[in-house]
VOPAPA-828939 format. One record per residue (C-alpha): residue number from 1; x, y, z; residue in three letters. Coordinates in pm, 1 decimal, padded with zeros to 6 digits. Example, Ala and Ser with C-alpha at 12.3 -4.5 7.8 and 13.67 -1.06 7.14 Angstrom:
2
+-----+----------+----------+----------+------+
!  nr !        X !        Y !        Z ! rest !
+-----+----------+----------+----------+------+
!   1 !  01230.0 ! -00450.0 !  00780.0 !  ALA !
!   2 !  01367.0 ! -00106.0 !  00714.0 !  SER !
+-----+----------+----------+----------+------+
This chain:
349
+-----+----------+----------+----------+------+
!  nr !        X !        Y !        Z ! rest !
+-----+----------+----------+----------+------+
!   1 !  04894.2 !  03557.7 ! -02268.0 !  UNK !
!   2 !  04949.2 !  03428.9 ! -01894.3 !  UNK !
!   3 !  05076.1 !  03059.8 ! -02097.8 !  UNK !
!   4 !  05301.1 !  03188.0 ! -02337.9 !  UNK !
!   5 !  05426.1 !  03363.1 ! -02019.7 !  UNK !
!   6 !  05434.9 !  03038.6 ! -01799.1 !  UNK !
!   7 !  05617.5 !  02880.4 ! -02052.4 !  UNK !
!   8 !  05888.8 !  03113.3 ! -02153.2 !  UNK !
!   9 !  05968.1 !  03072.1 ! -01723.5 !  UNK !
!  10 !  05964.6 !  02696.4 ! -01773.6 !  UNK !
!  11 !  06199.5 !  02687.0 ! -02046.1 !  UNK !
!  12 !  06439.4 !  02981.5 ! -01845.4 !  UNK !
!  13 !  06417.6 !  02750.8 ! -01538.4 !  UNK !
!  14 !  06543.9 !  02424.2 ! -01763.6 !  UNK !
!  15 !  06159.7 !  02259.2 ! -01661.5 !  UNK !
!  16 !  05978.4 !  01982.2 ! -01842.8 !  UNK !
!  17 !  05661.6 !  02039.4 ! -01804.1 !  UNK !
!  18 !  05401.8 !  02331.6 ! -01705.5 !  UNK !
!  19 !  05059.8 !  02186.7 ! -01492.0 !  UNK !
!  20 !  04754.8 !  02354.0 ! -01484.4 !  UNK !
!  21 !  04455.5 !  02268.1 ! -01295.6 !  UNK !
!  22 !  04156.6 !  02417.7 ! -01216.2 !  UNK !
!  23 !  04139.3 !  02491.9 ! -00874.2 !  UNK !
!  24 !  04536.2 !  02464.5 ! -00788.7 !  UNK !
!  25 !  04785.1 !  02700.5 ! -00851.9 !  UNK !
!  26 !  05006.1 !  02626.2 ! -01166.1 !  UNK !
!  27 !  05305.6 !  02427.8 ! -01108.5 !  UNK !
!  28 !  05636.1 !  02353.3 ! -01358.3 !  UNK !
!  29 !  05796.0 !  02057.7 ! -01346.2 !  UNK !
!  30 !  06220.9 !  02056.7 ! -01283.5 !  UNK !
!  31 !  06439.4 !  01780.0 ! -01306.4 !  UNK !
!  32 !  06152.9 !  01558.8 ! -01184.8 !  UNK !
!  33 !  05995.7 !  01725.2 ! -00930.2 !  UNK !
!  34 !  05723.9 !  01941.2 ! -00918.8 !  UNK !
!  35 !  05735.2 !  02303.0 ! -00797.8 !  UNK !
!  36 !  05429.2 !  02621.1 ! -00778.9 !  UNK !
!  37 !  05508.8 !  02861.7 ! -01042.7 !  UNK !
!  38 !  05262.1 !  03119.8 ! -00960.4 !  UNK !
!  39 !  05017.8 !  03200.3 ! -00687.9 !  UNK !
!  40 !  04730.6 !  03280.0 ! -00882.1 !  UNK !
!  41 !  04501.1 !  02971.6 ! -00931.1 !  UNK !
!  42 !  04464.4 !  03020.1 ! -01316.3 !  UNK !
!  43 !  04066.7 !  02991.3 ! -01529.7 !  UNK !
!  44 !  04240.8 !  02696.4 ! -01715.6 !  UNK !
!  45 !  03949.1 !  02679.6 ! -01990.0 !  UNK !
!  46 !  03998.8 !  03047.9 ! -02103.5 !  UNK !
!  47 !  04374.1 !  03008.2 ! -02057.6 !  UNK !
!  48 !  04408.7 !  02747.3 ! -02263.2 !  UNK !
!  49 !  04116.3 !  02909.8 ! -02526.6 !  UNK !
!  50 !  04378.4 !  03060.1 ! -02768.4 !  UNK !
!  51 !  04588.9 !  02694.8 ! -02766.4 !  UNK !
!  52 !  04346.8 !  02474.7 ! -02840.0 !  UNK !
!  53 !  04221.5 !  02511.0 ! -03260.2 !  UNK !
!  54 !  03884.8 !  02430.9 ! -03419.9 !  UNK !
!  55 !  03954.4 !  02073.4 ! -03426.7 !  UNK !
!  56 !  04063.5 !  02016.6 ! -03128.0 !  UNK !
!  57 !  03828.0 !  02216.9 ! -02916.2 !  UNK !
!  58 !  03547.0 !  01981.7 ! -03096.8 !  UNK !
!  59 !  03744.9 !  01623.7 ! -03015.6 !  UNK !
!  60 !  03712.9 !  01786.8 ! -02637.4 !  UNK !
!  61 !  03406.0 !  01850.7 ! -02631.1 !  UNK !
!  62 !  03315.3 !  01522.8 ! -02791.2 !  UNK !
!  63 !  03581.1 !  01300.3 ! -02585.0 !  UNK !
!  64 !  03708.8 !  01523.2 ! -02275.8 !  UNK !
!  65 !  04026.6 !  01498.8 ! -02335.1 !  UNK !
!  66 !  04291.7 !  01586.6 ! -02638.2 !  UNK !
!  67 !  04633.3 !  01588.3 ! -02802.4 !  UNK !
!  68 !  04791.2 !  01860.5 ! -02977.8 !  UNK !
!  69 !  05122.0 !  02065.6 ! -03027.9 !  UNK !
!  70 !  05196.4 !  02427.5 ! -02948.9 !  UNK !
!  71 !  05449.9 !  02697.5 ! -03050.2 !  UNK !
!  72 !  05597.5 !  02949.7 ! -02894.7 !  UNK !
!  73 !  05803.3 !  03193.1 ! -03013.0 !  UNK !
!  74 !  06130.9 !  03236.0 ! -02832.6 !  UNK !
!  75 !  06051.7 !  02916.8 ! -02595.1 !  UNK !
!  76 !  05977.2 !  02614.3 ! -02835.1 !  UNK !
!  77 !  05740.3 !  02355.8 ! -02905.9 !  UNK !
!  78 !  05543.2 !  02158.2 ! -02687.9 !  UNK !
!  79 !  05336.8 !  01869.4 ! -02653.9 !  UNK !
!  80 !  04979.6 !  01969.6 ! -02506.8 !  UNK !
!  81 !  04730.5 !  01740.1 ! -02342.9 !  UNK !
!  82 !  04426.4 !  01935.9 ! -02234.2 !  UNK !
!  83 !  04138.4 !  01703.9 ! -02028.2 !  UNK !
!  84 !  03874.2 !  01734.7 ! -01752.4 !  UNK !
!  85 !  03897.4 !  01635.9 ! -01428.6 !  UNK !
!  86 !  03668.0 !  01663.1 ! -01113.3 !  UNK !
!  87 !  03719.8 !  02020.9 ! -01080.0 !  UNK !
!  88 !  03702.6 !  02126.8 ! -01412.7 !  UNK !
!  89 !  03956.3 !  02132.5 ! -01690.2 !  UNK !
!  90 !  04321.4 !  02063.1 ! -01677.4 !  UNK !
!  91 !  04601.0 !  02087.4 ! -01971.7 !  UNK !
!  92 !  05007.7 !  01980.5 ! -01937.2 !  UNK !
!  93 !  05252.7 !  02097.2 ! -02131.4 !  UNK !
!  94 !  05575.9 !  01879.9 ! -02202.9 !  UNK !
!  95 !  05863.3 !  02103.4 ! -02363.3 !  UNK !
!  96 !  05962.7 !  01930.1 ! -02677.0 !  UNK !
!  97 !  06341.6 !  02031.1 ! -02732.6 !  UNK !
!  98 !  06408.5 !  02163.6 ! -03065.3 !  UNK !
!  99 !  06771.6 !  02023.1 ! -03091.6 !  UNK !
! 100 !  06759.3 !  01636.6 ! -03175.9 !  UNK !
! 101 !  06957.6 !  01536.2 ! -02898.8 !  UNK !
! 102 !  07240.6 !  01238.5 ! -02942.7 !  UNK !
! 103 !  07223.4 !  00909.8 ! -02744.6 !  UNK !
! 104 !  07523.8 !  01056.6 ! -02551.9 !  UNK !
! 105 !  07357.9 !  01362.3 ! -02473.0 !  UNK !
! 106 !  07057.0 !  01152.5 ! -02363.6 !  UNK !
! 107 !  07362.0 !  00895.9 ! -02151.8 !  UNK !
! 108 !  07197.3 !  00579.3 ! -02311.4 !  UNK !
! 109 !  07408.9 !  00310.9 ! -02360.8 !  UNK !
! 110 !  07626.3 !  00290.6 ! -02674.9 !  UNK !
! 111 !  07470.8 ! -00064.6 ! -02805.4 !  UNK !
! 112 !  07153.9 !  00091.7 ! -02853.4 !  UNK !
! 113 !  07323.0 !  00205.5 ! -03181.5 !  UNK !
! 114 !  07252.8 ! -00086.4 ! -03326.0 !  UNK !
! 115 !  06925.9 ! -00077.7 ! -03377.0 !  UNK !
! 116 !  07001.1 !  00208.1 ! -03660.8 !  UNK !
! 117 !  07223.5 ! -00071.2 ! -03863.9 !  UNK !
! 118 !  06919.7 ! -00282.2 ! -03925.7 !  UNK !
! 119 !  06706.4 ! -00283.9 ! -04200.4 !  UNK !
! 120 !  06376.2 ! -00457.0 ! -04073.1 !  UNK !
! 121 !  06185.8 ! -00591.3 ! -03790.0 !  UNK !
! 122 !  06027.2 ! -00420.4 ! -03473.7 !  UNK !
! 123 !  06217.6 ! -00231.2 ! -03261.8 !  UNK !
! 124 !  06034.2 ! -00103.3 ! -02911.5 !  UNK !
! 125 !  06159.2 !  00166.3 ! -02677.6 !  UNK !
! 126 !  05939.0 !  00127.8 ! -02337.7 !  UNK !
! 127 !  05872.4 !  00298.3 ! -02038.4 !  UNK !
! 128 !  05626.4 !  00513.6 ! -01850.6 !  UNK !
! 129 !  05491.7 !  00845.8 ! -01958.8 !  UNK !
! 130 !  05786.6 !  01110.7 ! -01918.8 !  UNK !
! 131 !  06065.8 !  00827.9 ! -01933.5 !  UNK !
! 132 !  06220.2 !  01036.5 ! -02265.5 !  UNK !
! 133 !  06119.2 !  00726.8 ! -02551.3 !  UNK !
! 134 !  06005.5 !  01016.1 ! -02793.7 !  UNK !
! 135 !  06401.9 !  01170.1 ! -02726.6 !  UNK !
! 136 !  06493.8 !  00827.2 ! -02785.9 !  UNK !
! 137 !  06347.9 !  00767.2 ! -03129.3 !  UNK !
! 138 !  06457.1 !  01061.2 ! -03249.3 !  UNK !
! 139 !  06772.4 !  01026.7 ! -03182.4 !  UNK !
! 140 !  06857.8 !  00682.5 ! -03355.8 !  UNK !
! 141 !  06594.1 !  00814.9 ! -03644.1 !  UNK !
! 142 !  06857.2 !  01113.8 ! -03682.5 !  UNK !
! 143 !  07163.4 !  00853.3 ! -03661.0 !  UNK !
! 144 !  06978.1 !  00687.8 ! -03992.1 !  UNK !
! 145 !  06883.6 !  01057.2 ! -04128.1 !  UNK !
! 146 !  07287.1 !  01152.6 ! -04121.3 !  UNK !
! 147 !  07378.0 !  00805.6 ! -04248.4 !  UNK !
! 148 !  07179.7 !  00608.6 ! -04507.7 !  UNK !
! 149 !  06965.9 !  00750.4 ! -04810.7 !  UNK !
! 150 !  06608.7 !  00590.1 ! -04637.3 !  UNK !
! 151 !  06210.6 !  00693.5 ! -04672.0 !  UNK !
! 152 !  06161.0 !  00762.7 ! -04304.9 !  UNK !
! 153 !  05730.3 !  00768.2 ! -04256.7 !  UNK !
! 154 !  05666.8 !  00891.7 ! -03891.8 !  UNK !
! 155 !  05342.7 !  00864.2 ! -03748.1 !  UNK !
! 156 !  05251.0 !  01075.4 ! -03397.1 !  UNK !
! 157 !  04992.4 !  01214.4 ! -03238.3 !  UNK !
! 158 !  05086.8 !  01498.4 ! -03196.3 !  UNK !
! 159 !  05413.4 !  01546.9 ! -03438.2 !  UNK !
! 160 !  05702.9 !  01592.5 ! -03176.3 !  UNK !
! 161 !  06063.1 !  01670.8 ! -03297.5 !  UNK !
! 162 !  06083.1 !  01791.2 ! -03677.6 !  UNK !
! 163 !  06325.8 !  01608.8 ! -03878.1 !  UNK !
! 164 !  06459.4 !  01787.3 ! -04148.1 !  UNK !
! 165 !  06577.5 !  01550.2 ! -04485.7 !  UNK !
! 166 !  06953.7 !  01470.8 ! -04453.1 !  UNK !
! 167 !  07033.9 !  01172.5 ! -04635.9 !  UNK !
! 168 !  06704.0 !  01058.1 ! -04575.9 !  UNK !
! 169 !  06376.5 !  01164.6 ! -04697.8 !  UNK !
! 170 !  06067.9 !  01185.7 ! -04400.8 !  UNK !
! 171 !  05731.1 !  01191.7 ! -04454.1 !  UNK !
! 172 !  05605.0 !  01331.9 ! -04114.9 !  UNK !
! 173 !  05222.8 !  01258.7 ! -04030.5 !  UNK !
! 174 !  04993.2 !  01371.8 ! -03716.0 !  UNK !
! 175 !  04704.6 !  01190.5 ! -03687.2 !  UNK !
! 176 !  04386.0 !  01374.8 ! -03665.0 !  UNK !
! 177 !  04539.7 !  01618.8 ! -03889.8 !  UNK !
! 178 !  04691.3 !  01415.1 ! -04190.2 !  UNK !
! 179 !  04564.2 !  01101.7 ! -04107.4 !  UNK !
! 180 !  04243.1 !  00925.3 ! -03947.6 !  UNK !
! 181 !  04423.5 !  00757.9 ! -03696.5 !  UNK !
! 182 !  04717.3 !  00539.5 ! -03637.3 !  UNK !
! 183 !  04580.0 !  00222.6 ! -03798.8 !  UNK !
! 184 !  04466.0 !  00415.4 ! -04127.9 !  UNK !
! 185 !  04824.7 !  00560.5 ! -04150.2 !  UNK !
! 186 !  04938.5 !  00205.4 ! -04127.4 !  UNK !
! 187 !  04746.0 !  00070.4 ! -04368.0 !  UNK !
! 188 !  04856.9 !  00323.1 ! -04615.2 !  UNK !
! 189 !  05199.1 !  00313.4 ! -04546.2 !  UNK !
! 190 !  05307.9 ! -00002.1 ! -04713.0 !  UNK !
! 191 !  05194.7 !  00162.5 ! -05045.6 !  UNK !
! 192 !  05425.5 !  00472.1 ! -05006.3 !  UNK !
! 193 !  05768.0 !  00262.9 ! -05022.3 !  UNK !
! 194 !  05893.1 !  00321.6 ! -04664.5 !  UNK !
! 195 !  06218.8 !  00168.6 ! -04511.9 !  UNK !
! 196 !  06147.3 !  00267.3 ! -04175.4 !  UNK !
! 197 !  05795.4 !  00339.8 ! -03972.0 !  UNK !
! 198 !  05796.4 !  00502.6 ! -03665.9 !  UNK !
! 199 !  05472.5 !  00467.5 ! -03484.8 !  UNK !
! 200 !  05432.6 !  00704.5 ! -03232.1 !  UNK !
! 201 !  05232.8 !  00451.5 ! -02994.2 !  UNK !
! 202 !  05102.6 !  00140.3 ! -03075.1 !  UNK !
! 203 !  04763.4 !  00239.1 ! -02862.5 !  UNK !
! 204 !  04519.1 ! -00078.8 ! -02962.9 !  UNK !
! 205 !  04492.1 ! -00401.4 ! -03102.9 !  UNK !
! 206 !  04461.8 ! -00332.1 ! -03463.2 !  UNK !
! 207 !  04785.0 ! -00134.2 ! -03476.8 !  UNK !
! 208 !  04995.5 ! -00379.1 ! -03291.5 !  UNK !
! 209 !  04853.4 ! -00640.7 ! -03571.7 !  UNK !
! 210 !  04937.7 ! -00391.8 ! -03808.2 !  UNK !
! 211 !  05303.3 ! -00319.6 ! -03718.3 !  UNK !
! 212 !  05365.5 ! -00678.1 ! -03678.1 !  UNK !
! 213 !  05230.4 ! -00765.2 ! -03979.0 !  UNK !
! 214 !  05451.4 ! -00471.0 ! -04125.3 !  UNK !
! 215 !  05742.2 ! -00592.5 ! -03954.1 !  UNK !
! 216 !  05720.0 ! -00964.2 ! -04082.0 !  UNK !
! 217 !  05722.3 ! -00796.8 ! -04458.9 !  UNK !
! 218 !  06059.3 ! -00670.3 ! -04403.2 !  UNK !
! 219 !  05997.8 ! -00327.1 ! -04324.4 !  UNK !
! 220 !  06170.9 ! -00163.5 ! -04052.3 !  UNK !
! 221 !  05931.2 ! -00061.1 ! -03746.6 !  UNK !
! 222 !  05975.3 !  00150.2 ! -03432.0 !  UNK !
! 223 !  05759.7 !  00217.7 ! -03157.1 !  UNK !
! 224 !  05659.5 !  00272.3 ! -02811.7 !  UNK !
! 225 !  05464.0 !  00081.1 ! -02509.1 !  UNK !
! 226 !  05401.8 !  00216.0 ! -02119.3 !  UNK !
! 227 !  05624.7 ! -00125.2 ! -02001.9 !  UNK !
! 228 !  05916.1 ! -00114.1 ! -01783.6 !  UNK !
! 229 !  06076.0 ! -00436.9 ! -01885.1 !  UNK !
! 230 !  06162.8 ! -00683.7 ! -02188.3 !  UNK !
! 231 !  05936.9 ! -00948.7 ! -02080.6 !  UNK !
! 232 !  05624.8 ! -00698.9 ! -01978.1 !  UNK !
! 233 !  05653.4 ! -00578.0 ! -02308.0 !  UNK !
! 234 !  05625.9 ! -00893.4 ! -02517.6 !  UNK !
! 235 !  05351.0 ! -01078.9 ! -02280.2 !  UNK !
! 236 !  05154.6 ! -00685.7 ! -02269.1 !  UNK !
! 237 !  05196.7 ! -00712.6 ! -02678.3 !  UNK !
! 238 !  05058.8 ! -01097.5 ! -02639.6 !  UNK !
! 239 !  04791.8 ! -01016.6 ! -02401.4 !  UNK !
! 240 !  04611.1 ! -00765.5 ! -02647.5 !  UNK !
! 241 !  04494.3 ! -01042.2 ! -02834.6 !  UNK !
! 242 !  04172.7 ! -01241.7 ! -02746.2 !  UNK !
! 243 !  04302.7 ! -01630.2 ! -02672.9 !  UNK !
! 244 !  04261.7 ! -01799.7 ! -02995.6 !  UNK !
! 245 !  04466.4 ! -01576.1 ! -03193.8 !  UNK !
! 246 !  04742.1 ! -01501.8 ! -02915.4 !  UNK !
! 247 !  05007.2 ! -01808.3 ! -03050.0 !  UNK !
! 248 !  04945.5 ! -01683.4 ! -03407.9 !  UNK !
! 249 !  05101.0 ! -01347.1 ! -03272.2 !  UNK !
! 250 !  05345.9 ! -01501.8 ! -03083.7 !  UNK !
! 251 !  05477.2 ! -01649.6 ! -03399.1 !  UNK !
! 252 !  05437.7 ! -01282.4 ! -03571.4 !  UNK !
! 253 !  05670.1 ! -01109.0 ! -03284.2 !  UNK !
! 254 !  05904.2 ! -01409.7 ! -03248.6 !  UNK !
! 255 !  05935.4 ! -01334.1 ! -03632.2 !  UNK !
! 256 !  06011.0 ! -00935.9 ! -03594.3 !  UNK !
! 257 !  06094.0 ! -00865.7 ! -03282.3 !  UNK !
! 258 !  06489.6 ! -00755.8 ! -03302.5 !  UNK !
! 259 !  06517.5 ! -00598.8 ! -02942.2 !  UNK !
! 260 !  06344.3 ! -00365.8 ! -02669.9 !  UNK !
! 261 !  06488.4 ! -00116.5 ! -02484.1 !  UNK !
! 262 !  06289.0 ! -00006.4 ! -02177.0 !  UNK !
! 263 !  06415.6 !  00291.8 ! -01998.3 !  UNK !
! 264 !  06322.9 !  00477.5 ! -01634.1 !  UNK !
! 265 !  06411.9 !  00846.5 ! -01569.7 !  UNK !
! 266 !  06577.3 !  00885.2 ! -01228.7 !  UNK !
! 267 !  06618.3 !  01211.5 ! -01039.1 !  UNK !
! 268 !  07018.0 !  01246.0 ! -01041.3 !  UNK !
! 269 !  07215.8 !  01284.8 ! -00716.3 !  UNK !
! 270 !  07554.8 !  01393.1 ! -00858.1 !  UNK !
! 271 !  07460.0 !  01712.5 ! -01086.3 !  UNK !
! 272 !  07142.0 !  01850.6 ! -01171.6 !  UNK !
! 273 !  06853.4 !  01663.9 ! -01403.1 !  UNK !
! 274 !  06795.7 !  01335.2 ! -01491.0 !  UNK !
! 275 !  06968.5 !  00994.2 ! -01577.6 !  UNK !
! 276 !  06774.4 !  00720.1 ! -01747.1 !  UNK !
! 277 !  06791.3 !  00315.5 ! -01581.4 !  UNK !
! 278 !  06783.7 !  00106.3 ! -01888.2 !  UNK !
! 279 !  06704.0 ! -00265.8 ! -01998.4 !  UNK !
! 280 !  06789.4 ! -00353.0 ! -02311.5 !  UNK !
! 281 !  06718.4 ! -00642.7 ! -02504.0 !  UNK !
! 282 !  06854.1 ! -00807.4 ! -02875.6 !  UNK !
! 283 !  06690.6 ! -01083.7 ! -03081.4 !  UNK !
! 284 !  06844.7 ! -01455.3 ! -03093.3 !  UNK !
! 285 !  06725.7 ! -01812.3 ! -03176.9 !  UNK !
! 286 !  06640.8 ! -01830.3 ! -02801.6 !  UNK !
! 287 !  06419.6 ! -01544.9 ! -02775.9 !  UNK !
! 288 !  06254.6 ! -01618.0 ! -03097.7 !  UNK !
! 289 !  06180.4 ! -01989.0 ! -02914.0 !  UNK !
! 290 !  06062.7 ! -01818.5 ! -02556.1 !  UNK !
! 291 !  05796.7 ! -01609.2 ! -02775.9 !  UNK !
! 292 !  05685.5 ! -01880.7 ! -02943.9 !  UNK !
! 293 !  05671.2 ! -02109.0 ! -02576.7 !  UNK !
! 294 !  05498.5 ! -01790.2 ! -02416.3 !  UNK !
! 295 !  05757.8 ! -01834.5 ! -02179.7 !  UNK !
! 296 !  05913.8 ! -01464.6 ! -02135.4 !  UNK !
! 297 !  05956.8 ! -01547.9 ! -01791.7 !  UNK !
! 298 !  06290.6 ! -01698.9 ! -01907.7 !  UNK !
! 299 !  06396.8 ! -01310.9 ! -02044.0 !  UNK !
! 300 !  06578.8 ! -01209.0 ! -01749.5 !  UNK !
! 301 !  06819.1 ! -01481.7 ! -01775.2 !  UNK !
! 302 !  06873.7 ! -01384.0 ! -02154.7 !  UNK !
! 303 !  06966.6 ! -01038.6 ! -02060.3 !  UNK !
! 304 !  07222.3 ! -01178.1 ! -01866.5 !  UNK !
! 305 !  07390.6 ! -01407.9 ! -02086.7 !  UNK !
! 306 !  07417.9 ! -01167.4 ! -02286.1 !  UNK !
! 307 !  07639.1 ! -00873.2 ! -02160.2 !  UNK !
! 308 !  07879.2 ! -00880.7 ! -02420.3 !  UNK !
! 309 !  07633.4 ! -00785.5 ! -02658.6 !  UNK !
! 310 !  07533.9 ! -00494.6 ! -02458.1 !  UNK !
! 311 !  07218.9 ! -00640.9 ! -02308.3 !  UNK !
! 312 !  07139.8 ! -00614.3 ! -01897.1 !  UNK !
! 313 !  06870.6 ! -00590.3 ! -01658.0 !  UNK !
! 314 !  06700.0 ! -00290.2 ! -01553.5 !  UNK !
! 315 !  06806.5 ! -00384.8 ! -01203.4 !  UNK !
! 316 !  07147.4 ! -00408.4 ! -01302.7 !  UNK !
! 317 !  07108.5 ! -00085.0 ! -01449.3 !  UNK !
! 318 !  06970.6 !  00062.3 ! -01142.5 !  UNK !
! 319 !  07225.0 ! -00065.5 ! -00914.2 !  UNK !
! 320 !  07515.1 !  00025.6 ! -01100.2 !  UNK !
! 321 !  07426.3 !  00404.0 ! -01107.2 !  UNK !
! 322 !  07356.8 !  00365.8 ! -00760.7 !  UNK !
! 323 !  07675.7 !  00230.2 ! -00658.7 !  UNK !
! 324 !  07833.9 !  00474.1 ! -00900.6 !  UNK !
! 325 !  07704.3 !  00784.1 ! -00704.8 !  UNK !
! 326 !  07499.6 !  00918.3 ! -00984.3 !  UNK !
! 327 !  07148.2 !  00829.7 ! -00855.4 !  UNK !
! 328 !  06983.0 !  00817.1 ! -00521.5 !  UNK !
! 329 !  06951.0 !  00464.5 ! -00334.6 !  UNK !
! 330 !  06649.3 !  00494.3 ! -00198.5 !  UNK !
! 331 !  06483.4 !  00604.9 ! -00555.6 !  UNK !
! 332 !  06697.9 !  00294.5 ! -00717.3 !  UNK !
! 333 !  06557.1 !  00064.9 ! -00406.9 !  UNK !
! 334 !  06135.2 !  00187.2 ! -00484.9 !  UNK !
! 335 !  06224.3 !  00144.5 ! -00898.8 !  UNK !
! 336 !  06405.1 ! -00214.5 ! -00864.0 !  UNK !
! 337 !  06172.3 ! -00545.9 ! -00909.0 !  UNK !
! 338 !  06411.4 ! -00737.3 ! -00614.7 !  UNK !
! 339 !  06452.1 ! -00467.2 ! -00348.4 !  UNK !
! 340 !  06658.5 ! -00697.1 ! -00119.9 !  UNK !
! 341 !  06924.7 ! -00638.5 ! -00340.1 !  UNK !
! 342 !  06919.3 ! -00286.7 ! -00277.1 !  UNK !
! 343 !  06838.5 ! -00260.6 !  00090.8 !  UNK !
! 344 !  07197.6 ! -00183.5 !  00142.5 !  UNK !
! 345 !  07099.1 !  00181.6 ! -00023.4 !  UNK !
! 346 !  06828.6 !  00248.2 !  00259.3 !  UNK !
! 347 !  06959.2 !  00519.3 !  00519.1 !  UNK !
! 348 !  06907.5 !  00255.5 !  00826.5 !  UNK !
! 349 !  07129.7 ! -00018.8 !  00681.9 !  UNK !
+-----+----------+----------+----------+------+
C-alpha cells in the first residue's frame, strides 16, 4: 500500500514524521524540517482505510479525530493521529524507534538520572508536541527496568515504546483498548501494587487530581504537559483547577512535586538532526514554599542557585549550545524568553 511505502522512505531517509493531507502532496519530516515526498496529492481517507481498525474508524466518525499505533514490517512502529480538516481528512505519522534510546544517545543532561533513584512523588517531562518527552520517559523507565526489581504500570494513548521485563515487571495499558480512559486507569492503579505510574499525558482535570493524589500516597508518578518551562508547568497544573480548590492543590504539588524537566528540540548546526534545550528543575524546602505562595514567578532564580545540583534555565541552555556551535543563533534567539541576551546571534550584529 502507497503508506507502508511512504513509510519504509521515511525511515531510509532517517525522517520523523510522514504528513498527509488532503489536497497537498505528502510531505516527511527530516531533522525538523519538512520536505514533499511525492508528487501525487494522495485520497488520504482510502489511504489511510487499511490503518485505521473497527474501533478507531468509529471514535472518528464520532469525534473527527483519533489516536492509534501502526506496524510495519521492516520500518517500525508508529504513532498515528488521523483528523479532519477543511479540506477533508488528514493523518501524521511519528516514527516510534524501536531501540529504547539512553539519555546520552538522546544528549540530555546527566542529572536527569536522578529522577530514576527516587521512589515517589511526581516527576514531569514538558515541552511541545515533537520535543522527544515520550524518548525521554522511556529512557529513565529503562534505567529503573535494568536496575531495581519495580511494578512499572504505563498508561498511553496510544502504547509507544514496548518495554520488555528486566528486573522490573510492566504492566503496559492503551487506553481505549485496555482501559476507558486515563482517569479509569488511574483509579485502578492503586489497587494493582505499582511502584511507578507513567501517565502518558495528564490531558484534564480529573487526572491531574488523580496523579497528585497518587503522588502524595507515596507512589512514584511520571508524566507529561505541552509547557516549556518549570514555572509554566506548575501555575498551567494550578490553573486547571476552578479558584476555590486551586491552594488545596497547591499544597498537593508542593507535597509531590520532586522536579520538571522541560525540553525544546533545536535543528542542529554542527552535524545532522536534532539537539534538545533543556530546563530542569529539583524539589527543595523553597520550592515546596513558592507552590504553596503561588509565587512560581520566583522559579527562575531557583534554577539558578542551583547549578551544582544540575538545575539551569532553558535560556541558559539555549545560549550555551549556541555559543558552543552546536545550534543556530537565530533559532536559539526566536526560542529564548529574553532575546536581548541573544541579539548578539542575529546576522546584523
Amino acid at each position: 500500500m502507497p503508506v507502508d511505502e511512504l513509510l519504509h522512505e521515511l525511515v531510509a531517509k532517517d525522517g520523523s514524521d510522514l504528513h498527509l493531507l488532503d489536497g497537498l502532496v505528502p510531505k516527511f519530516r527530516i531533522h525538523g524540517s519538512l520536505v514533499e515526498a511525492a508528487d501525487e496529492i494522495p485520497p488520504v481517507e482510502a489511504w489511510i482505510e487499511p490503518v485505521v481498525d473497527e474501533r478507531h474508524r468509529k471514535i472518528f466518525d464520532e469525534k473527527g479525530e483519533t489516536d492509534l499505533a501502526y506496524e510495519v514490517e521492516g520500518a517500525g512502529r508508529f504513532r498515528v493521529n488521523v483528523f479532519r480538516h477543511h479540506k477533508g481528512v488528514g493523518a501524521v505519522f511519528r516514527l516510534i524507534p524501536t531501540v529504547i534510546p539512553s539519555l546520552l544517545d538522546l544528549n540530555l543532561p546527566e542529572h536527569v538520572e536522578r529522577f530514576t533513584r527516587l521512589k515517589s512523588g511526581l516527576v514531569l517531562v514538558t515541552g511541545p508536541t515533537g520535543s522527544g518527552k515520550s524518548s525521554t520517559l522511556a529512557a529513565l523507565l529503562d534505567i529503573i527496568n535494568r536496575n531495581e526489581q519495580r511494578h512499572i504500570i504505563t498508561i498511553e494513548d496510544p502504547i509507544e515504546y514496548m518495554h520488555e521485563d528486566k528486573d522490573s515487571t510492566f504492566t503496559q495499558r492503551e487506553v481505549g483498548r485496555d482501559t476507558e480512559s486515563f482517569e479509569a486507569a488511574l483509579r485502578s492503579a492503586a489497587r494493582q501494587d505499582p511502584d511507578l505510574i507513567l501517565v502518558g499525558e495528564m490531558r484534564d482535570r480529573e487526572t491531574i487530581r488523580l496523579a497528585l493524589t497518587l503522588a502524595e500516597m507515596g507512589m512514584q508518578v511520571f508524566s507529561t504537559l505541552h509547557t516549556n518551562s518549570a514555572g509554566r508547568t506548575i501555575d498551567r497544573i494550578v490553573e486547571v483547577f476552578p479558584d476555590d480548590q486551586q491552594e488545596a492543590v497547591r499544597a498537593m504539588l508542593a507535597g509531590s512535586l520532586q522536579g520538571v524537566l522541560s525540553q525544546l528540540l533545536c535543528a542542529r548546526v554542527d552535524l545532522e538532526g536534532r539537539f534538545p534545550a533543556t530546563e530542569l528543575l529539583f524539589t527543595s524546602m523553597a520550592l515546596r514554599s513558592v507552590i504553596r505562595e503561588g509565587a512560581a514567578h520566583k522559579i527562575e532564580s531557583m534554577l539558578q542557585a542551583g547549578r551544582a545540583e544540575g538545575m539551569h534555565r532553558m535560556d541558559d541552555s539555549l545560549y550555551r549550545l549556541a555559543s558552543d556551535g552546536i545550534i543556530g543563533g537565530e533559532d536559539a534567539f526566536r526560542k529564548a524568553s529574553d532575546k536581548s541576551r541573544f541579539l548578539k546571534f542575529l546576522p546584523d550584529r
